[in-house]
FIKE-811433 format. One record per residue (C-alpha): residue number from 0; x, y, z. Coordinates in pm, whole numbers. Last residue first. Example, Ala and Ser with C-alpha at 12.3 -4.5 7.8 and 13.67 -1.06 7.14 Angstrom:
2
+-----+--------+--------+--------+
: pos :     xx :     yy :     zz :
+-----+--------+--------+--------+
:   1 :   1367 :   -106 :    714 :
:   0 :   1230 :   -450 :    780 :
+-----+--------+--------+--------+
//
This chain:
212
+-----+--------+--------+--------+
: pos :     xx :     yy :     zz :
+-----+--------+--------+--------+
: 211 :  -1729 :   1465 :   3066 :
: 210 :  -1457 :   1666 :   3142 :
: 209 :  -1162 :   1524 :   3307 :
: 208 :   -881 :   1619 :   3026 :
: 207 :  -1015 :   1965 :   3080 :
: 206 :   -871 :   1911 :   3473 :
: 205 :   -559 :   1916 :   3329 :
: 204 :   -342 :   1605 :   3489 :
: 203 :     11 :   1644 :   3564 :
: 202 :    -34 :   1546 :   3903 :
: 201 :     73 :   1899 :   4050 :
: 200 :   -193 :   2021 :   3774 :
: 199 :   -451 :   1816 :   3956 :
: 198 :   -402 :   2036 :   4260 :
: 197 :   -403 :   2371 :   4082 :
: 196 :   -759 :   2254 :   3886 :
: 195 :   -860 :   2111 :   4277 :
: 194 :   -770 :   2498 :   4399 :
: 193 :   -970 :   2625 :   4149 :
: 192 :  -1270 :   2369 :   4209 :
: 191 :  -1291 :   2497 :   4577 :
: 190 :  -1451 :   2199 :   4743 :
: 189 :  -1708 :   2236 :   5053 :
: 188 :  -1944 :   2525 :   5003 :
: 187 :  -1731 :   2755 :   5214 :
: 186 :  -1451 :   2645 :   4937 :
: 185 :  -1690 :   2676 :   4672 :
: 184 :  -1764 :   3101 :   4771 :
: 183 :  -1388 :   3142 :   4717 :
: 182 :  -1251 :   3423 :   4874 :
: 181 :  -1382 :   3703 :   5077 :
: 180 :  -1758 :   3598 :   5198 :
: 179 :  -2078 :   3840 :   5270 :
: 178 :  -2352 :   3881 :   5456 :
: 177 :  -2448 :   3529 :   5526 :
: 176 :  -2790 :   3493 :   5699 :
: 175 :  -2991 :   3489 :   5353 :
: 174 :  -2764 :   3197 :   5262 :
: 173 :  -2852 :   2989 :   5557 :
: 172 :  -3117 :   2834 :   5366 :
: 171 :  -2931 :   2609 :   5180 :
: 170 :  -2609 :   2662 :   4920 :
: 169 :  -2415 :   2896 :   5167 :
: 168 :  -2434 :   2627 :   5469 :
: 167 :  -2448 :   2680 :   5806 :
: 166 :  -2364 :   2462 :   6123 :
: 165 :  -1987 :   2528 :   6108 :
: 164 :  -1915 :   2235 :   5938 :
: 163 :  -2241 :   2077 :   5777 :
: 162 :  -2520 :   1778 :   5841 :
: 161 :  -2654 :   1942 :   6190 :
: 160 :  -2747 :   2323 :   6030 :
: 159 :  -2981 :   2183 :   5773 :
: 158 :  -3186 :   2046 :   6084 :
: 157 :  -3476 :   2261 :   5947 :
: 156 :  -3546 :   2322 :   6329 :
: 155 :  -3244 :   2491 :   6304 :
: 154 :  -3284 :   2772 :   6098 :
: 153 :  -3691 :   2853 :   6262 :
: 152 :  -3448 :   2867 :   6606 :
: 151 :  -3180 :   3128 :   6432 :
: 150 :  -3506 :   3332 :   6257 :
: 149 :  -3666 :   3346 :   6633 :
: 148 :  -3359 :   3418 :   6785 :
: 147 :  -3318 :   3708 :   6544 :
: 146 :  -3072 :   3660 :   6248 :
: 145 :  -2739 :   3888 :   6253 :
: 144 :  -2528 :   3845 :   5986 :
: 143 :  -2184 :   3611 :   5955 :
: 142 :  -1875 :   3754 :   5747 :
: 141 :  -1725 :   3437 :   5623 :
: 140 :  -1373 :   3454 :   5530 :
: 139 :  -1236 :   3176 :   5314 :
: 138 :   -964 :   2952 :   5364 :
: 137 :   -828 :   2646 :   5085 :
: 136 :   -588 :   2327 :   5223 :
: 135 :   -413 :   2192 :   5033 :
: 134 :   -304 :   1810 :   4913 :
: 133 :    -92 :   1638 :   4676 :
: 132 :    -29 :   1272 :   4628 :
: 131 :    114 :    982 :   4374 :
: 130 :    105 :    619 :   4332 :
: 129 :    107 :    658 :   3982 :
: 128 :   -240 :    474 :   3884 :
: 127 :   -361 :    589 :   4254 :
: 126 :   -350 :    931 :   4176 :
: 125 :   -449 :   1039 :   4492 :
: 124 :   -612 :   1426 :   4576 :
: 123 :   -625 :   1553 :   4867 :
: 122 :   -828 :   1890 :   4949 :
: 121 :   -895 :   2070 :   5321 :
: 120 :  -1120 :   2301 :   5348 :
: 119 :  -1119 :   2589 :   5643 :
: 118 :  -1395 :   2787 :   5688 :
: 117 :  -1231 :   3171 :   5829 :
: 116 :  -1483 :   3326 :   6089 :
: 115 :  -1606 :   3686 :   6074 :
: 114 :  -1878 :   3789 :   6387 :
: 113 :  -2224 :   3984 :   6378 :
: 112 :  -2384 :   3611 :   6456 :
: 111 :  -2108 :   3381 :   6538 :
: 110 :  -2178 :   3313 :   6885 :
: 109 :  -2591 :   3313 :   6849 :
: 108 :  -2517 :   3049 :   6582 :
: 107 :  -2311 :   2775 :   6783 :
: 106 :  -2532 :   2792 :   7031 :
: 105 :  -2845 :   2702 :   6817 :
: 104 :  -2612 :   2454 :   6689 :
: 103 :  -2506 :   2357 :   7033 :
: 102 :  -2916 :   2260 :   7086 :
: 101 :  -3026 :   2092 :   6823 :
: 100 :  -2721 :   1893 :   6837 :
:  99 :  -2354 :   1737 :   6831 :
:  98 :  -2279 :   2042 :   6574 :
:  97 :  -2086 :   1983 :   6226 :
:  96 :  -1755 :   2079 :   6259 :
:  95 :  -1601 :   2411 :   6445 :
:  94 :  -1249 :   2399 :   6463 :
:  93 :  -1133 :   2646 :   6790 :
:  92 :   -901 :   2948 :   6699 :
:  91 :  -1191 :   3217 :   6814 :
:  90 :  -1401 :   3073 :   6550 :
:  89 :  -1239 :   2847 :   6237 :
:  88 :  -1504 :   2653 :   6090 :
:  87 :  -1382 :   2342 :   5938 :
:  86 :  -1422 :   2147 :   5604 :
:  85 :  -1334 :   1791 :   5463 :
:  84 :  -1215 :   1694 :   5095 :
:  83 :  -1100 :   1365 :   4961 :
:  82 :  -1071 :   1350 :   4584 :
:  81 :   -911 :   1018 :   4417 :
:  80 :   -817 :    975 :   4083 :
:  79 :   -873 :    627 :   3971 :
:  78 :   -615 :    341 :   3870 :
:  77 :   -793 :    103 :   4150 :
:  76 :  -1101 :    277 :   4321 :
:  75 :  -1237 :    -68 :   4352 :
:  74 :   -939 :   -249 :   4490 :
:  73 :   -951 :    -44 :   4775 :
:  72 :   -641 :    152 :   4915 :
:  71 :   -803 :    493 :   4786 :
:  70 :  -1088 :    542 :   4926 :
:  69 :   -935 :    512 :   5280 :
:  68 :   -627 :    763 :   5180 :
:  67 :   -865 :   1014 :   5007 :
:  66 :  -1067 :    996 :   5354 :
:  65 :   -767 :   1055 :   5601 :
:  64 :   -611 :   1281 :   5371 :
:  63 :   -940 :   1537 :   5384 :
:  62 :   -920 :   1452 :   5731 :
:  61 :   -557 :   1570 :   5746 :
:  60 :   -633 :   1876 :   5538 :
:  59 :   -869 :   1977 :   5743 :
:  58 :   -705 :   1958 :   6083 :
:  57 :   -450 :   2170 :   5932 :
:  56 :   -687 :   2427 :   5871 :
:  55 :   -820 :   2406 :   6256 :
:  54 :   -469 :   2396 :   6390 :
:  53 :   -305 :   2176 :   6655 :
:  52 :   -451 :   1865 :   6494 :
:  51 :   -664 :   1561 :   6551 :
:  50 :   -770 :   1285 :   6390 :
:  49 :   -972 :   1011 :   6529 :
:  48 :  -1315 :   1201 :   6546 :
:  47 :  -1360 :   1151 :   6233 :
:  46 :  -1395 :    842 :   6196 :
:  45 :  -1311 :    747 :   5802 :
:  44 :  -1585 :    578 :   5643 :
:  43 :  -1411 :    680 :   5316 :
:  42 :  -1767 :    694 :   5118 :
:  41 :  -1725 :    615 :   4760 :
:  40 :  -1901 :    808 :   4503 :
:  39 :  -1813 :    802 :   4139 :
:  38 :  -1714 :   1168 :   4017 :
:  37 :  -1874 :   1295 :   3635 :
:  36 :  -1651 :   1645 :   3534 :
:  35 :  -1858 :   1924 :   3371 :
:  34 :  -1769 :   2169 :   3637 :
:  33 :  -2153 :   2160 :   3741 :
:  32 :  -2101 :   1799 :   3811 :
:  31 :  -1788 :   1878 :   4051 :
:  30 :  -1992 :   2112 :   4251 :
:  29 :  -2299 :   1912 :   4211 :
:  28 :  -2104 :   1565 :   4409 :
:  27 :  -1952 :   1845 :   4675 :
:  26 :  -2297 :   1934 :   4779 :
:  25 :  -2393 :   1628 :   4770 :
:  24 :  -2155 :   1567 :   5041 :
:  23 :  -2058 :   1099 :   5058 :
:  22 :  -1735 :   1181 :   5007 :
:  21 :  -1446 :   1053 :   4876 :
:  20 :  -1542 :   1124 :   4506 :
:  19 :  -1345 :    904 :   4261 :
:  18 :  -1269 :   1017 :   3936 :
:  17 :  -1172 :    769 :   3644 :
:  16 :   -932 :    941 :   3369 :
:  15 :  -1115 :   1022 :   3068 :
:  14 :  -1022 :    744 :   2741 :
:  13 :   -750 :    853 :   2522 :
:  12 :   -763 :   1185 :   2370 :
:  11 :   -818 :   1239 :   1941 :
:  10 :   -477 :   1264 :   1772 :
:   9 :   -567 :    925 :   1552 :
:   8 :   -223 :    837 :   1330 :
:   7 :   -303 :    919 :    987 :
:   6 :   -441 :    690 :    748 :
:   5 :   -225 :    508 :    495 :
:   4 :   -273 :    676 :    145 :
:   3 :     41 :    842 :     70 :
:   2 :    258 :    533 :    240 :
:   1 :    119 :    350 :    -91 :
:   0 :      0 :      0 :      0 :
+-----+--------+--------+--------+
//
């Protein structure tokens, strides 16, 4: 056969790299769908409680290593990238997570109303193909308002407040009771996707490559 004719070597991508999701959040699950990338789910089953750090933003990122490290070492997330996240409320130096109860969540508000407080989320990602790891942790200031007792008690019989660090939320009804933020609105959300694009990029993957 005439070279001249043969067809040309195919320049088109290989196949999207698997990404794995350590974290049961849907709030994390849209973030990353709304970025055009597709994340399996696998919950790390990590106990929290277990780690502990000096600092509330390293605290993060050693849960969010905790739970990328768990997902990871199965035989199911095999070859996949792995995302572990996990978020903190700094207050007065202490790391706020999601409140015990009813009643420390109604606490937990009436101390922060009027008040700034810096959410702290740690990222790790695995590359589990190349046995390799980065991780970061992102901080955003949160400038709290000033609900009523009556609009702080209506918040938490909703029980929104008991399922997230810090006891609010700025994709749920404690939006209205958030004045304003100073970095990355994601990151109080529970993954900043630029810092995840800056993370990848330490992997030598381009988060474009991800898109589904």
């Amino acid at each position: 056969m005439n070279d001249a004719t043969a067809p040309a070597p195919s320049s088109r991508p290989g196949p999207a790299r698997r990404l794995v999701l350590a974290s049961r959040s849907p709030a994390r699950l849209a973030l990353l769908r709304q970025a055009g990338l597709a994340p399996e789910v696998m919950v790390s089953g990590v106990d929290e409680e277990s780690v502990s750090a000096p600092v509330p933003g390293e605290l993060a990122r050693l849960l969010a290593e905790a739970k990328a490290e768990a997902v990871a070492a199965r035989p199911e997330a095999a070859g996949a990238l792995v995302v572990g996240c996990d978020s903190v409320l700094e207050l007065d130096g202490q790391a706020l997570g999601k409140p015990a109860d009813a009643e420390e969540a109604t606490a937990r508000w009436k101390a922060m109303r009027g008040r700034s407080g810096v959410l702290e989320t740690g990222h790790c990602v695995i590359d589990t193909a190349r046995g390799r790891r980065v991780s970061a942790t992102g901080s955003t200031t949160v400038r709290f308002g000033e609900p009523t007792d009556s609009e702080i008690a209506a918040y938490v019989a909703t029980g929104e407040p008991l399922e997230v660090a810090g006891a609010f939320t700025l994709d749920g009804r404690a939006a209205p009771f958030i004045d304003s933020v100073d970095g990355d609105p994601g990151n109080v959300i529970g993954l900043s996707l630029p810092l995840l694009r800056r993370l990848l990029a330490g992997l030598d993957v381009r988060i474009t490559d991800l898109w589904r």
